[in-house]
N, CA, C and O of each residue as an XYZ file, in Angstrom:
872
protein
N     131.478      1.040    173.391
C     130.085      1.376    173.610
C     129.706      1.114    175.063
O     130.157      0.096    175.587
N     128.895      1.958    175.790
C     128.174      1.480    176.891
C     126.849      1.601    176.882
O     126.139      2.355    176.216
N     126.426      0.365    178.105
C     125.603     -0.120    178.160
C     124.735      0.137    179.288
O     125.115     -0.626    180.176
N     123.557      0.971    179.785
C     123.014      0.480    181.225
C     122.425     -0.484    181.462
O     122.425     -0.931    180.315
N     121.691     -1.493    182.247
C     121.345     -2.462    182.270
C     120.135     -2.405    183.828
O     120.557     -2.311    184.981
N     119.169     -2.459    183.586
C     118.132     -1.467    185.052
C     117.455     -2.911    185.566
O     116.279     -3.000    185.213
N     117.829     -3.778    186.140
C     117.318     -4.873    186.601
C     117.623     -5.016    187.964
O     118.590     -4.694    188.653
N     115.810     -5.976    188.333
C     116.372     -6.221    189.977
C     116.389     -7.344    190.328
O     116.565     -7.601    191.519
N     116.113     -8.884    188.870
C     116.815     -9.814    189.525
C     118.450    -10.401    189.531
O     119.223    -10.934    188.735
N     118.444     -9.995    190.800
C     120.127    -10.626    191.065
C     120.268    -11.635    190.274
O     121.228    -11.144    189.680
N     120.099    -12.811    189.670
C     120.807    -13.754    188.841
C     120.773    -13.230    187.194
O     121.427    -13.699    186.263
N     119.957    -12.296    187.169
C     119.546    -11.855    185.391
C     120.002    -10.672    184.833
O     120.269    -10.624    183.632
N     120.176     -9.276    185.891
C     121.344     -8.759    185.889
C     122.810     -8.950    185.911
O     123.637     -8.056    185.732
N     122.985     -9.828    186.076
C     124.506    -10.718    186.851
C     125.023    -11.332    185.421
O     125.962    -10.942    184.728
N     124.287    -12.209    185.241
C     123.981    -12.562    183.381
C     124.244    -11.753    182.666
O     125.274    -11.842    181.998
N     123.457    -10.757    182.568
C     123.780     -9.545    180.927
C     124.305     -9.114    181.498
O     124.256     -8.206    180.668
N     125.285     -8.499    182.716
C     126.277     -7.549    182.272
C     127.703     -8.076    182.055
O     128.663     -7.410    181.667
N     127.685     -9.431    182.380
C     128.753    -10.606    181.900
C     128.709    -10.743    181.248
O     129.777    -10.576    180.660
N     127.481    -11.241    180.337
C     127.455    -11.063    178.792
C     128.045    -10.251    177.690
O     128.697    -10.485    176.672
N     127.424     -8.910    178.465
C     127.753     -8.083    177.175
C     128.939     -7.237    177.484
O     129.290     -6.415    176.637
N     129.754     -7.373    178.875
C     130.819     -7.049    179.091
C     131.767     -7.806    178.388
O     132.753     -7.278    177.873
N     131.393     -9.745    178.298
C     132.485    -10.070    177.267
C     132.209    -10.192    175.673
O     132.915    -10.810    174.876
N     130.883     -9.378    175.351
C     130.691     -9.017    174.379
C     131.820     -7.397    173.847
O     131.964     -6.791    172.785
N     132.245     -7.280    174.880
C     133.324     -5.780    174.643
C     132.407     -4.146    175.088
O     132.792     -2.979    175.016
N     131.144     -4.722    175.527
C     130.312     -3.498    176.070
C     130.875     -2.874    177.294
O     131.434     -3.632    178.087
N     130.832     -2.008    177.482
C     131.208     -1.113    178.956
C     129.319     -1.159    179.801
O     128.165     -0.848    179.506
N     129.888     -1.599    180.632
C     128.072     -2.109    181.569
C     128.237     -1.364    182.954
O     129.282     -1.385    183.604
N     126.936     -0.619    183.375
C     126.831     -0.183    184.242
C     125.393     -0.333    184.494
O     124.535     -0.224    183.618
N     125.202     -0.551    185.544
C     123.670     -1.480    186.196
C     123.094     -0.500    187.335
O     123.656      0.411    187.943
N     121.935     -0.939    187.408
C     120.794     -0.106    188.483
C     119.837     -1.558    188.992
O     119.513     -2.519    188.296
N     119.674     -1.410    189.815
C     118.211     -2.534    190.412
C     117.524     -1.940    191.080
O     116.830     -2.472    191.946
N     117.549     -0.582    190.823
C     115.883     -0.173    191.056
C     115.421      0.861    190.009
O     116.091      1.144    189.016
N     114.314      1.362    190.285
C     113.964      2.329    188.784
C     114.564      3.426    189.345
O     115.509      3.974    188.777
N     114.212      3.738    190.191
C     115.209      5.208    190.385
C     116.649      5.577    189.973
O     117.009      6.458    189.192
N     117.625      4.416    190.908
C     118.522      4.866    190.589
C     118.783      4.789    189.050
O     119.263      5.741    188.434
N     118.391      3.432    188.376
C     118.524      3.356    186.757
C     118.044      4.757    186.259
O     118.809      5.348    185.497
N     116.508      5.538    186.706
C     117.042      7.380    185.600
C     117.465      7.412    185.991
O     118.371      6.820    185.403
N     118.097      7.897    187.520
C     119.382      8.655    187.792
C     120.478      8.482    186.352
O     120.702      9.469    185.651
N     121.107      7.107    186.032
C     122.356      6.637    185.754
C     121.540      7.094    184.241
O     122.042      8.083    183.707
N     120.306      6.452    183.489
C     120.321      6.904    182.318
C     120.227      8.254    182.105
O     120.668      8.580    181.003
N     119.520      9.759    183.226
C     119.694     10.966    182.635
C     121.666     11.745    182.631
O     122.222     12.472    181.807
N     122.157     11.148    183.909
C     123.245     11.387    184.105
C     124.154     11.470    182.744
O     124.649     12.483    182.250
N     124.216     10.432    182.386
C     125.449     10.201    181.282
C     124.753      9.458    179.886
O     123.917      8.555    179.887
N     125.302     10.055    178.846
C     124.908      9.315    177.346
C     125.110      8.088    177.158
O     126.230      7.887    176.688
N     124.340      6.918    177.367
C     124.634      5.380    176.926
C     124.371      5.409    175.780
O     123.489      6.131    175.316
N     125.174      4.534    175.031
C     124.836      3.802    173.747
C     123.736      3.574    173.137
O     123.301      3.891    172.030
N     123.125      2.657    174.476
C     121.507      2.319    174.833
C     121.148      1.411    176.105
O     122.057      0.859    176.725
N     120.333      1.324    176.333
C     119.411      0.928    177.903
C     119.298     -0.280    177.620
O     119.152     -0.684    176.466
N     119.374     -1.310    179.047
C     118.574     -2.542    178.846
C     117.598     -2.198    180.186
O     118.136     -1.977    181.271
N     115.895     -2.165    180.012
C     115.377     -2.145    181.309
C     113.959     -2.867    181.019
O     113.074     -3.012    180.175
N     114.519     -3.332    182.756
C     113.222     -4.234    182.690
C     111.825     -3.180    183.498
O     111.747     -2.235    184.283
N     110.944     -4.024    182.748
C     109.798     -3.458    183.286
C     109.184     -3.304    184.713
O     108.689     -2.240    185.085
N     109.252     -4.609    185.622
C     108.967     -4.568    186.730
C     110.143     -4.369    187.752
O     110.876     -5.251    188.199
N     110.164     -3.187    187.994
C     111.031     -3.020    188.707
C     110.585     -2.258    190.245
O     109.530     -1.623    190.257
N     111.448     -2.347    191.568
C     111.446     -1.707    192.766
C     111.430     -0.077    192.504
O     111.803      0.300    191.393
N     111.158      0.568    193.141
C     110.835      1.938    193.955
C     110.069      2.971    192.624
O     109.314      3.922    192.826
N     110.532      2.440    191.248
C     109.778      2.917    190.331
C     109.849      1.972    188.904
O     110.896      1.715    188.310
N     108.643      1.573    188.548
C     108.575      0.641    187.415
C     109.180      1.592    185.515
O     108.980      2.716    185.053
N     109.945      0.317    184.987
C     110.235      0.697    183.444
C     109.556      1.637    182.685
O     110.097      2.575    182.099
N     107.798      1.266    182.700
C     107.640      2.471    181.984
C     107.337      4.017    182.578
O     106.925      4.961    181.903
N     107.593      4.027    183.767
C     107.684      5.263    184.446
C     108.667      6.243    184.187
O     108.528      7.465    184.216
N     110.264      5.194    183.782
C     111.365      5.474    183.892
C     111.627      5.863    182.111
O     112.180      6.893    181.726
N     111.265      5.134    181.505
C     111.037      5.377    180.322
C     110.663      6.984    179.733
O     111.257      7.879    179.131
N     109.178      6.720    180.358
C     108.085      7.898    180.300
C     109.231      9.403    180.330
O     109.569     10.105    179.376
N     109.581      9.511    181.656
C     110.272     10.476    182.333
C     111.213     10.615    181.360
O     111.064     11.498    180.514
N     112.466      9.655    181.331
C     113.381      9.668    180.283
C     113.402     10.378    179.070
O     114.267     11.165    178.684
N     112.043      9.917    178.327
C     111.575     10.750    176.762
C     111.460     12.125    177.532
O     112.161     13.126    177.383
N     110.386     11.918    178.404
C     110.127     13.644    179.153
C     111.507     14.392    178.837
O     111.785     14.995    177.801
N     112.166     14.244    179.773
C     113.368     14.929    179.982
C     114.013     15.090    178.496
O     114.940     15.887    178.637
N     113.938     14.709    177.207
C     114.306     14.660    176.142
C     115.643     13.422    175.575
O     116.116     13.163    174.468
N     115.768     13.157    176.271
C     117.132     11.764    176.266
C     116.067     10.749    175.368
O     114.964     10.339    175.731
N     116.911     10.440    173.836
C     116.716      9.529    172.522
C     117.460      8.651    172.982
O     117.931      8.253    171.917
N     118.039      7.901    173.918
C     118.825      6.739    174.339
C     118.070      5.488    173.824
O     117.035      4.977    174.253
N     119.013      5.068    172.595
C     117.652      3.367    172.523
C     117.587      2.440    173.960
O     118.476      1.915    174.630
N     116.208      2.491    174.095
C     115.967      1.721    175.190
C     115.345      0.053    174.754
O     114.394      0.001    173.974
N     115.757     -0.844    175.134
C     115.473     -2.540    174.691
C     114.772     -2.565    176.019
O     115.406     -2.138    176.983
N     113.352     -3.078    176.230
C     112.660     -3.366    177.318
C     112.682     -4.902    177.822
O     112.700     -5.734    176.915
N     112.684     -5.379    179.120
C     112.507     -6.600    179.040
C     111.441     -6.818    180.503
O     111.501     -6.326    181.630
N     110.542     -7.733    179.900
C     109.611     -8.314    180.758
C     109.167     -9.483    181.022
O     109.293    -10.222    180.045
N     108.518    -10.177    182.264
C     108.142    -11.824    181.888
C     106.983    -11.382    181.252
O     106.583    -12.365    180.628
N     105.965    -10.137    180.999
C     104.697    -10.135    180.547
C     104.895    -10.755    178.752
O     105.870    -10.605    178.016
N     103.757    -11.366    178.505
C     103.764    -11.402    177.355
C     102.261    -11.359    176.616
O     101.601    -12.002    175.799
N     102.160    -10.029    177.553
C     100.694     -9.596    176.618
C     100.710     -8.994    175.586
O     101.444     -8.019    175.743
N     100.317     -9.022    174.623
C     100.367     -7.724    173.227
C     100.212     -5.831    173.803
O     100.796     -4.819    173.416
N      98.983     -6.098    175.027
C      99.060     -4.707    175.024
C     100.331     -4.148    175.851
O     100.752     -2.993    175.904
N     100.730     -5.116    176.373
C     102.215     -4.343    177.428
C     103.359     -4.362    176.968
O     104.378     -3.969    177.538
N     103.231     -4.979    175.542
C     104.088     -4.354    174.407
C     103.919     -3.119    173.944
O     104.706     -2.185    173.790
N     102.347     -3.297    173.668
C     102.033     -1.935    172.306
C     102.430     -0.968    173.500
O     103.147     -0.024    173.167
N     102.026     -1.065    175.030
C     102.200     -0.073    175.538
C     103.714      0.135    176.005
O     104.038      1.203    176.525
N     104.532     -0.776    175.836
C     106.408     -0.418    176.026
C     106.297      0.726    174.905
O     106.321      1.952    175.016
N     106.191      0.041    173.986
C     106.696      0.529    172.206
C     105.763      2.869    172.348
O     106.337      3.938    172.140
N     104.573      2.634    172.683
C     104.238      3.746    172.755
C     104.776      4.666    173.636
O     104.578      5.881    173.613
N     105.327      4.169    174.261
C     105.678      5.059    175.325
C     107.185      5.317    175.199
O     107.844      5.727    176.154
N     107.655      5.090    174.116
C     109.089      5.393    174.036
C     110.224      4.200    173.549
O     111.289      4.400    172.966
N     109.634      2.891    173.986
C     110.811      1.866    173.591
C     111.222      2.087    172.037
O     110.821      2.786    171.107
N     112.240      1.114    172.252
C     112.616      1.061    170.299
C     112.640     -0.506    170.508
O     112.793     -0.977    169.381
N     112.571     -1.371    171.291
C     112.367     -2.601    171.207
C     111.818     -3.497    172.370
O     111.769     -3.155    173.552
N     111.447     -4.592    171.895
C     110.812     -5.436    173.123
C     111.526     -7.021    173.283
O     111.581     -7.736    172.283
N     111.943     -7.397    174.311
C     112.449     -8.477    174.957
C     111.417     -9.207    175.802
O     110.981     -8.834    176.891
N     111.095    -10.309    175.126
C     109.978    -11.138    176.734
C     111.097    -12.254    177.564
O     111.977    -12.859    176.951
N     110.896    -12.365    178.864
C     111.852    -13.328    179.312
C     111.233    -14.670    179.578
O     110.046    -14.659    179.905
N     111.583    -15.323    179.528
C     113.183    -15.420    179.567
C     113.669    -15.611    178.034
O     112.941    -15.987    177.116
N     115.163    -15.250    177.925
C     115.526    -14.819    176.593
C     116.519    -15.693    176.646
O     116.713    -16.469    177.582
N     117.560    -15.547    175.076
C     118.553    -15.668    174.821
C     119.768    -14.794    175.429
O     119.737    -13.563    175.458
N     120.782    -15.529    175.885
C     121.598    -13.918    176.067
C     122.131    -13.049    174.507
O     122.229    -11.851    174.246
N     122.294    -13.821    174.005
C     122.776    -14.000    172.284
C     122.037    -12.979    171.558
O     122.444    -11.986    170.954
N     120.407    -13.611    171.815
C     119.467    -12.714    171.034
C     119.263    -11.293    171.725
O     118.471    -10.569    171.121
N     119.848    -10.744    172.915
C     119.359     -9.771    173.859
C     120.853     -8.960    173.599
O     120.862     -7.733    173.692
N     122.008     -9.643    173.295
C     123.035     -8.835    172.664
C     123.054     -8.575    171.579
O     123.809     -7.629    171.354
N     122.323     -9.163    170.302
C     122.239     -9.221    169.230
C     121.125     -7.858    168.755
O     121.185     -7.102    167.786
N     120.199     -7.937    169.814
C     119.160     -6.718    170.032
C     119.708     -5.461    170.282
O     119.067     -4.519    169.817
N     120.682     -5.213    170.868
C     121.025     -4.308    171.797
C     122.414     -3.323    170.616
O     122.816     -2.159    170.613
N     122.754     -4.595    169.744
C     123.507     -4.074    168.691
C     123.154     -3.332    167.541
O     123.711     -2.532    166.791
N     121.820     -3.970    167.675
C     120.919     -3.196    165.813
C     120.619     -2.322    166.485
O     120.990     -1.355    165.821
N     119.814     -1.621    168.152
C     119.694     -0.640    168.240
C     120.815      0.423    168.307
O     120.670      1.493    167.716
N     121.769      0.184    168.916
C     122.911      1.248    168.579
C     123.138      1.550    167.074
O     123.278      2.703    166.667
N     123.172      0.398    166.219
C     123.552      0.569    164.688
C     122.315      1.668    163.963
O     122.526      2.440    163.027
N     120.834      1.444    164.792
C     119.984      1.867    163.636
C     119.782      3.382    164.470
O     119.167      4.280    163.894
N     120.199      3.547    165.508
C     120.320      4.642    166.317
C     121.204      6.047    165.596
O     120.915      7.232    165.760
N     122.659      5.331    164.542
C     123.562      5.745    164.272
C     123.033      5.932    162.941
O     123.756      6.665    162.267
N     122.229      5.598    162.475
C     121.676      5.168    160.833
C     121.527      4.672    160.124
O     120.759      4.704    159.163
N     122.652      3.770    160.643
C     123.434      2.563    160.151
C     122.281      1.162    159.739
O     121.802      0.459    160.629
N     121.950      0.932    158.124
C     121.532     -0.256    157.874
C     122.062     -1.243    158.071
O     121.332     -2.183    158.384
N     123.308     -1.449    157.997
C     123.828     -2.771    157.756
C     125.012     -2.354    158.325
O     125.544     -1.244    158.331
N     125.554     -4.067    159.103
C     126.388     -3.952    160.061
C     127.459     -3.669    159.998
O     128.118     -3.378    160.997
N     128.028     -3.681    158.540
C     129.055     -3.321    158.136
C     129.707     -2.059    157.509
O     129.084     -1.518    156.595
N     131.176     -1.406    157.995
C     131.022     -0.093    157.907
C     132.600     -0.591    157.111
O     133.423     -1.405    157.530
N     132.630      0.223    155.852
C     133.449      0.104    155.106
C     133.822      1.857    154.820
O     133.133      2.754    154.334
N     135.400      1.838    155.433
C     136.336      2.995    154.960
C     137.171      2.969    153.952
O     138.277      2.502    154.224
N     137.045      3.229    153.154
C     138.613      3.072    152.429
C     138.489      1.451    152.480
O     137.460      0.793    152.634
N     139.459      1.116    152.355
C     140.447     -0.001    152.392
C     139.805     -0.852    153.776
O     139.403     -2.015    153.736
N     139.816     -0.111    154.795
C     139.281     -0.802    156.296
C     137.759     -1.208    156.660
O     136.865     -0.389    156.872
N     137.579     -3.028    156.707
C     136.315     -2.806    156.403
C     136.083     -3.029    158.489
O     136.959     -3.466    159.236
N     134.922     -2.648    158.841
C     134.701     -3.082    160.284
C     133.303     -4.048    160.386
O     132.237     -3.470    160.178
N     133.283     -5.114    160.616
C     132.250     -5.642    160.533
C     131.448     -5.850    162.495
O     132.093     -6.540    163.284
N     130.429     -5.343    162.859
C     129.461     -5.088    164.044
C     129.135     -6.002    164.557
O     128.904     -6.083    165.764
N     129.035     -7.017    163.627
C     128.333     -8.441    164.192
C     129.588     -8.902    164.791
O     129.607     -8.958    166.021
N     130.582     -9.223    164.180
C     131.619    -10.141    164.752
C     132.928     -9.078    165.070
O     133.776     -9.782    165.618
N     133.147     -8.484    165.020
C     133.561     -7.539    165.806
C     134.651     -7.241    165.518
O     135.265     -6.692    166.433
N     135.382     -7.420    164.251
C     136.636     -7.771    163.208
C     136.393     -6.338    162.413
O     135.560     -5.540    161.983
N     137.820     -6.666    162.570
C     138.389     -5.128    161.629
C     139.306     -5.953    160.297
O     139.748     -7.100    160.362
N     139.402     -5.201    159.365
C     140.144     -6.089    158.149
C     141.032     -4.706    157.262
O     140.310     -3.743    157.520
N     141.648     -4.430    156.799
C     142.541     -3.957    155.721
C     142.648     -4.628    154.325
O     143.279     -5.684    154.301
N     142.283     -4.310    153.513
C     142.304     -4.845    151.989
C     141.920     -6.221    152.501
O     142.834     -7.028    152.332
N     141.027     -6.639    152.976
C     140.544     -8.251    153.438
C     141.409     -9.064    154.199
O     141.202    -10.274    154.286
N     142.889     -8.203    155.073
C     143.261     -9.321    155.709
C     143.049     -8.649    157.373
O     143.287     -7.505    157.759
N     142.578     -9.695    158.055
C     142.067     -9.523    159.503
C     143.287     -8.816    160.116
O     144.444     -8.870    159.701
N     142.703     -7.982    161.439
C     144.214     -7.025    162.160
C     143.202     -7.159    163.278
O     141.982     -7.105    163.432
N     144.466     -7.391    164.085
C     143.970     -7.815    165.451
C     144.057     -6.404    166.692
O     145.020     -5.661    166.884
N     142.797     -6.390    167.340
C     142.761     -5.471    168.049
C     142.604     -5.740    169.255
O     142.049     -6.828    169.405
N     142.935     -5.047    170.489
C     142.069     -5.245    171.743
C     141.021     -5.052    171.546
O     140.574     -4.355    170.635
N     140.116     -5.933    172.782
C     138.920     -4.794    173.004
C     138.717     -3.596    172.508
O     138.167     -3.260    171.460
N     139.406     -2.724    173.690
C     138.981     -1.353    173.512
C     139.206     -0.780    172.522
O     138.593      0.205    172.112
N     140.533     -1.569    171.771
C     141.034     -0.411    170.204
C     139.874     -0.383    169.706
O     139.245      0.653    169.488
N     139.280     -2.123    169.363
C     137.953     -2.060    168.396
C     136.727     -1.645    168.880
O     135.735     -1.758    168.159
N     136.633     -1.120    170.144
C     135.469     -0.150    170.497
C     135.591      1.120    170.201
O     134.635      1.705    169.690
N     137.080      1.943    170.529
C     137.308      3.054    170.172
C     137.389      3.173    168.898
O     137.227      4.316    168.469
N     137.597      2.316    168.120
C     137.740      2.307    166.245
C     136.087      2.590    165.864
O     135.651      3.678    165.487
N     135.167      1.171    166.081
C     133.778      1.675    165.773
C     133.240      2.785    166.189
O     132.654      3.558    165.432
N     133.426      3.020    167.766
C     132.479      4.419    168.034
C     132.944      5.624    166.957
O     132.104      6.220    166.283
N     134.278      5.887    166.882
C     134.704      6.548    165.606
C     134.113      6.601    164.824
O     133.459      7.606    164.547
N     134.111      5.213    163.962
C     133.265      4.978    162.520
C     131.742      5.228    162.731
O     131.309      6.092    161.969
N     131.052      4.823    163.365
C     129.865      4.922    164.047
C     129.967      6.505    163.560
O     129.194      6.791    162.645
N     130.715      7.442    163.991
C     130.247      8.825    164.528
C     130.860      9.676    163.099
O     130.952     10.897    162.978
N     131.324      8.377    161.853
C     132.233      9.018    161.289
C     131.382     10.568    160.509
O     130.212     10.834    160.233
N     133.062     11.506    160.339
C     132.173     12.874    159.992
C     132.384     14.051    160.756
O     132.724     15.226    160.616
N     131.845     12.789    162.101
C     131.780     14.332    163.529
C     133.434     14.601    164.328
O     134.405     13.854    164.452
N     133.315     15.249    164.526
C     134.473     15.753    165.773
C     133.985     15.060    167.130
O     132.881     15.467    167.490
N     134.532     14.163    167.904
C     134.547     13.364    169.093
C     135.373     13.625    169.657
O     136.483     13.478    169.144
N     135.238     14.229    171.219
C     135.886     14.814    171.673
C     136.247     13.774    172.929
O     135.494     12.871    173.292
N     137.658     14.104    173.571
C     138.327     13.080    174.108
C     136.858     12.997    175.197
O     136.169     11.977    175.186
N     136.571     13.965    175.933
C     135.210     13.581    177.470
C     134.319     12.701    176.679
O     133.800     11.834    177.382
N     133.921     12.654    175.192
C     132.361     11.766    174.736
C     133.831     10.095    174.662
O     133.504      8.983    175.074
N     134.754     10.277    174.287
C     134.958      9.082    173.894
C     135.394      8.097    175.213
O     135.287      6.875    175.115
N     135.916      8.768    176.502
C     135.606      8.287    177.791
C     134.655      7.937    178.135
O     134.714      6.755    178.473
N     133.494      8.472    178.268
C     131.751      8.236    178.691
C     131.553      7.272    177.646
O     130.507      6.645    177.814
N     132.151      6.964    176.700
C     131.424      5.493    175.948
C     132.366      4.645    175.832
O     132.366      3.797    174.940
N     133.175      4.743    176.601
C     134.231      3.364    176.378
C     134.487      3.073    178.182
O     134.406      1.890    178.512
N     134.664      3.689    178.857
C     134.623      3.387    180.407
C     133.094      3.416    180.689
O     132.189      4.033    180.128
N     133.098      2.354    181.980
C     132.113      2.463    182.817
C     132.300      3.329    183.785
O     133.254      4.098    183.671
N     131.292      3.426    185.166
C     131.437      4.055    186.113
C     132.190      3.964    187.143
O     132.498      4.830    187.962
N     132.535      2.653    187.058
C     133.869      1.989    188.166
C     135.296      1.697    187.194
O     135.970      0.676    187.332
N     135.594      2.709    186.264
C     136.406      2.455    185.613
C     137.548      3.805    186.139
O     136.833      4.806    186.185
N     138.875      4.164    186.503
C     139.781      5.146    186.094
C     140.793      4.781    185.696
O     141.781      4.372    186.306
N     140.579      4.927    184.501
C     142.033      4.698    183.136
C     142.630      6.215    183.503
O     142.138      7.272    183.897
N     144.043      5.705    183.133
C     144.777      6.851    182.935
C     144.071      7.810    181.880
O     143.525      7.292    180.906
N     144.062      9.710    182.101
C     143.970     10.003    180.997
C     144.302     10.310    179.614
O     143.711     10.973    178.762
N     146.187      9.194    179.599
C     146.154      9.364    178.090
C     145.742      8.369    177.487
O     145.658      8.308    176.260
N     145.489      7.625    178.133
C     144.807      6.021    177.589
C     144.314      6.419    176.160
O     144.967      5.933    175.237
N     143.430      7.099    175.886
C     142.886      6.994    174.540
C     143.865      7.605    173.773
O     143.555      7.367    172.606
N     144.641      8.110    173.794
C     145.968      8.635    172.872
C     146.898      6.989    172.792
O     147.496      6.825    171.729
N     146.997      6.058    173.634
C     147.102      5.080    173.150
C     146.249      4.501    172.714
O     146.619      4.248    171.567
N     145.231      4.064    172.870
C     144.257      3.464    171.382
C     144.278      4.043    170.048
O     144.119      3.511    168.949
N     144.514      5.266    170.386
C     144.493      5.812    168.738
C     145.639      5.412    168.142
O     145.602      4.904    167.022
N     146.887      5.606    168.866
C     148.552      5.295    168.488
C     148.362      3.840    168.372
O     148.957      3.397    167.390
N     147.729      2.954    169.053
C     147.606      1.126    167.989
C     146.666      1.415    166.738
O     147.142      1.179    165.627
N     145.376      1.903    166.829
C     145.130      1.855    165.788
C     145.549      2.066    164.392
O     145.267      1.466    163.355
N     146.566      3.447    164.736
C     147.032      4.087    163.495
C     148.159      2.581    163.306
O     148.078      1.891    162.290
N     148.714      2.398    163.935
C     149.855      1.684    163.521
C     149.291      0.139    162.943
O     149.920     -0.563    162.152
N     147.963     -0.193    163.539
C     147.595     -1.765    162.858
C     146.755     -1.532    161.659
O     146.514     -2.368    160.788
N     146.165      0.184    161.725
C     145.144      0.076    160.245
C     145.705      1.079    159.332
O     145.633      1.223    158.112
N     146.314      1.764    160.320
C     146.566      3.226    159.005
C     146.857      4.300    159.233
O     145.959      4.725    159.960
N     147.921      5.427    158.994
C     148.319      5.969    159.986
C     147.454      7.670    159.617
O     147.645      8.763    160.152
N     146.504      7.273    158.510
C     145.745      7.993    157.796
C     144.223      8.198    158.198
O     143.632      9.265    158.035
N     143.637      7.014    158.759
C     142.548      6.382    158.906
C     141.953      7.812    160.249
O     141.270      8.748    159.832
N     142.341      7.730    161.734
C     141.699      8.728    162.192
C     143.095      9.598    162.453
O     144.267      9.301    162.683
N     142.056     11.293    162.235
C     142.478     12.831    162.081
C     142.493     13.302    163.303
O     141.365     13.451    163.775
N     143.885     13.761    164.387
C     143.744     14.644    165.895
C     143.528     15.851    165.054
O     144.238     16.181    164.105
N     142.307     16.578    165.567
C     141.822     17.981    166.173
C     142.522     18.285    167.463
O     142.020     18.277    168.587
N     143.871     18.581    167.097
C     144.448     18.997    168.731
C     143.961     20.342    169.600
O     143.847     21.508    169.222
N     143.686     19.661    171.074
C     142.571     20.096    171.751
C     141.351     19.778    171.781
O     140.658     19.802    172.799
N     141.021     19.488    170.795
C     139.576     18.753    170.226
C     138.956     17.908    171.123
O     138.266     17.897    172.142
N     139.865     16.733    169.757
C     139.434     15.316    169.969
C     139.803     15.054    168.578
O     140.484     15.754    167.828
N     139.192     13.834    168.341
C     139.423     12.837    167.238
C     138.107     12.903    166.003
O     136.943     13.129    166.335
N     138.549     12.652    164.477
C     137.919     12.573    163.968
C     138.041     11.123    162.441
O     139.059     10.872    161.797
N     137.157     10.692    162.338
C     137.502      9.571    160.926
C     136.331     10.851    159.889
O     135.218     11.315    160.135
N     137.308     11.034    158.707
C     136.659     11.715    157.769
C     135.071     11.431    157.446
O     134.372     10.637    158.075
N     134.833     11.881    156.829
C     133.360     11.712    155.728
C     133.607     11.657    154.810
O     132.740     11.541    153.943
């Protein structure tokens, strides 16, 4: 999954994208409002972390524009305000959630997860295939209940799968959500994630659409 992250204090940006980078997120950051739309109309994130007061153009400007332009990206807002109306007015104007600071990092990754999950449809954190259960919160994959150990990325490339299960995911969407912007992996890299996965969960579990991309049934 990736993450943008639109902040301009140097120690609090610096924080969440350490965070949720060793949370297994792919993070790519802005510290000013501009460039942050730039980076959120550019490319499909997961979902947004942006703060409200920001340089050359403020959160809900960026927001505003964002919905404008039509981009559903869950956006998590964060502010030191903690007035009711500069909530009601995040939330109206497009947020799907509100952060006051100073926060938890815990609770601000923990936030950032239900919006991708409820983004996807997903009630509950747990996505059970077959036999393979994947649990969101803790980030564990299991086979008939016994744990299988993944990298990182397998178990990012495994959920976004499940996440998307149904659709056809094509190798360019599954790059844009598993690399950042300062990332160049080789491009068969994801033909190896799929080749561990099959071999630690199942050699059944995800379907090549050759030429495609990848698919986990419905």
């Amino acid at each position: 999954m990736r993450v943008l992250v639109v902040e301009d204090e140097p120690d609090v940006i610096r924080a969440v994208a350490m965070y949720l980078r060793e949370s297994g997120y792919s993070v790519d950051t802005a510290e000013n409002g501009e460039d942050g739309l730039f980076k959120a109309v550019t490319w499909d994130y997961d979902a947004i972390v942006l703060d409200v007061m920001l340089p050359q153009r403020d959160g809900w400007s960026v927001l505003a524009e964002l919905r404008r332009q039509g981009k559903s990206t869950p956006v998590l807002m964060l502010t030191a305000r903690d007035a009711v109306k500069d909530r009601v007015r995040g939330l109206d104007t497009g947020a799907d959630d509100y952060l006051i600071k100073p926060f938890e990092l815990s609770e601000l990754a923990a936030r950032v997860r239900a919006l991708i999950r409820r983004s996807a449809g997903m009630a509950q954190p747990l996505i059970e295939i077959g036999n393979v259960s994947i649990d969101t919160t803790a980030r564990t994959v299991s086979v008939d209940g016994n744990g299988v150990a993944l990298t990182a990325k397998e178990y990012c490339l495994l959920e976004f799968l499940a996440i998307h299960r149904g659709e056809l995911v094509t190798r360019t969407k599954i790059y844009d959500h598993l690399f950042d912007e300062y990332d160049a992996s080789l491009s068969n890299l994801v033909d190896v994630y799929v080749s561990n996965i099959r071999r630690k969960v199942g050699r059944d579990l995800i379907t090549t659409r050759r030429g495609m991309g990848y698919i986990i049934e419905g």
